[in-house]
C-alpha atoms as one frame of an Amber mdcrd trajectory, in Angstrom:
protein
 -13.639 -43.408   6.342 -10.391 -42.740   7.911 -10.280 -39.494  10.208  -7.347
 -38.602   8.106  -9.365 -38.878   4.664 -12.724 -36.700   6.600 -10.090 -34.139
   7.288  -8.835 -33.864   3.900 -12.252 -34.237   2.320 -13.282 -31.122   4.291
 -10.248 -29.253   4.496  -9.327 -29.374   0.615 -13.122 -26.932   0.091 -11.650
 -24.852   2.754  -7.939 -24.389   1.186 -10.396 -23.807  -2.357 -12.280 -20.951
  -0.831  -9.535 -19.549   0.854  -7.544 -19.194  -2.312 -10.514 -17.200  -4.111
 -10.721 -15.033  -1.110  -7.013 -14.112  -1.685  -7.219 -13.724  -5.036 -10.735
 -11.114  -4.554  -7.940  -9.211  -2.475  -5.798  -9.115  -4.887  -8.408  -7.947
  -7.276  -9.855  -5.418  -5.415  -6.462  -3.736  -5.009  -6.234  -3.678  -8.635
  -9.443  -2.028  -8.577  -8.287   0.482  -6.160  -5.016   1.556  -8.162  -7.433
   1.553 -11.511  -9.712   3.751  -9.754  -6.656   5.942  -8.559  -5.257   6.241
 -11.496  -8.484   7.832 -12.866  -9.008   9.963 -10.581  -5.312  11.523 -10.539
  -5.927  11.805 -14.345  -9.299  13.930 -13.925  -7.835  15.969 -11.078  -4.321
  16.924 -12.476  -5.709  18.078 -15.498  -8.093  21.125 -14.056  -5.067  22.727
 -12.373  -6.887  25.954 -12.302  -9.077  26.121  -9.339  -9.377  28.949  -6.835
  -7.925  25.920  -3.904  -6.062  23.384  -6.211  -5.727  21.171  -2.508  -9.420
  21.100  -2.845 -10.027  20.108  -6.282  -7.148  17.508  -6.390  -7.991  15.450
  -3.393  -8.598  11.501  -3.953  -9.187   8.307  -1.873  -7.385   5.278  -3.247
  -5.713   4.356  -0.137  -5.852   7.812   2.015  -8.128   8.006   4.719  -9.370
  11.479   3.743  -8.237  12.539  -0.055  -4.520  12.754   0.907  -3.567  10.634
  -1.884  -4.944  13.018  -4.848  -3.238  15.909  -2.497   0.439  13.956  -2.289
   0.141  13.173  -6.504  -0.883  17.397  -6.931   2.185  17.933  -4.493   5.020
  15.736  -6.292   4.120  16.818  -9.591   4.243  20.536  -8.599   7.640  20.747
  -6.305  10.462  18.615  -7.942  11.637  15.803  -6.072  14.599  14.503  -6.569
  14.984  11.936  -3.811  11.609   9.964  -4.093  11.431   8.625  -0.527   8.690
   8.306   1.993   8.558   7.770   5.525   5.329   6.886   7.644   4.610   5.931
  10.962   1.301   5.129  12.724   0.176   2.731   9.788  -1.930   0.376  11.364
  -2.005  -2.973   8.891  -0.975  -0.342   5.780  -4.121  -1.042   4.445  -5.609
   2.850   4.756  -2.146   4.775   4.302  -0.756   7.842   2.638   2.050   6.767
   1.259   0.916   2.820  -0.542  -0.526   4.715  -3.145   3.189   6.224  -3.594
   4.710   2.842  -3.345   2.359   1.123  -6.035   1.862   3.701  -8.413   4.775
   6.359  -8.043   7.211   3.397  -7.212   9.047   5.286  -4.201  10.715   3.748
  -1.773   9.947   3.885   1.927   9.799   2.730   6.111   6.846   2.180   7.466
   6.451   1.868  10.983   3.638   1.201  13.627   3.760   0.357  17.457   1.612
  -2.834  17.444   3.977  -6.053  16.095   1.160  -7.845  14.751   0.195  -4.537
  12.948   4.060  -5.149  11.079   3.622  -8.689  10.878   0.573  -8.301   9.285
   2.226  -5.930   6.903   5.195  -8.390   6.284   2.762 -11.107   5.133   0.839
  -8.429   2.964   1.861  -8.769  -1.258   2.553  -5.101  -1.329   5.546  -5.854
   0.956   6.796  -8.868  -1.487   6.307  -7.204  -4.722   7.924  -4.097  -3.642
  10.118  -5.020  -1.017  13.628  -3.356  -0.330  16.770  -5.718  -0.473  20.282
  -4.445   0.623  21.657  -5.103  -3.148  18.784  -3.169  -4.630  19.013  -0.266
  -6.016  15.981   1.066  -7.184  12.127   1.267  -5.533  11.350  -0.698  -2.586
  10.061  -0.220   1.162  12.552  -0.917   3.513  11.264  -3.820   5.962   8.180
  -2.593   8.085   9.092  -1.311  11.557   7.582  -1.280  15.009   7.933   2.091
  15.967   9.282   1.929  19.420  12.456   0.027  18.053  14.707   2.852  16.386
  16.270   2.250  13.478  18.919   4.128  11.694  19.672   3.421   7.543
């Protein structure tokens, strides 16, 4: 056996299992929007509590129940420019504003100091499916940012 056909013999189970593990990702963020979508459901419609904050806070994406908080917020002030801005995101993994993006489709900059934190982003499918282009003029998040490099729109 050729080293060329023992690399593609074991690479090819490699390439295999690295597909499913994209695809569980994918899956699993599905998951997470299902799961937010149920709980915006349950907590918008018992507006009445003594601390409404309280009582609508969720975790689809947030870190601490900021997402259920954001979804009480927008549908209780009107917004009429639906556009987000957040910095310190990390990988944009654990954010307050994805659930925003993905559900709400709002438009948005994210930004973060560490460039393989924004490359990391660029290479996520959230970016690609919802990704801003110059000739668009609807939803989208304008391409992520490092946050030392200013930017102006």
């Amino acid at each position: 056996m050729s080293l060329t056909d023992f690399l593609v013999s074991h690479l090819e189970p490699l390439r295999r299992r690295l597909n499913q593990l994209n695809d569980m990702t994918r899956r699993l963020d599905d998951l997470q929007m299902a799961v937010g979508r149920i709980e915006q459901r349950l907590t918008l419609s018992h507006p009445e509590s003594d601390s409404p904050l309280r009582r609508c806070e969720f975790k689809t994406y947030s870190q601490w129940g900021e997402d259920g908080i954001i979804q009480y917020l927008i549908h209780a002030v009107p917004i009429t420019v639906p556009v987000f801005v957040e910095f310190g995101v990390h990988d944009y993994r654990e954010s307050n504003t994805r659930y925003l993006l993905q559900h709400d489709n709002w438009t948005g900059l994210v930004m973060d100091a560490g460039r393989e934190c924004i490359e990391t982003i660029a290479k996520d499918p959230v970016y690609y499916r919802h990704k801003h282009r110059d000739d668009q003029q609807g939803p989208g998040v304008l391409p992520p940012q490092p946050a030392c490099t200013p930017r102006v729109h």
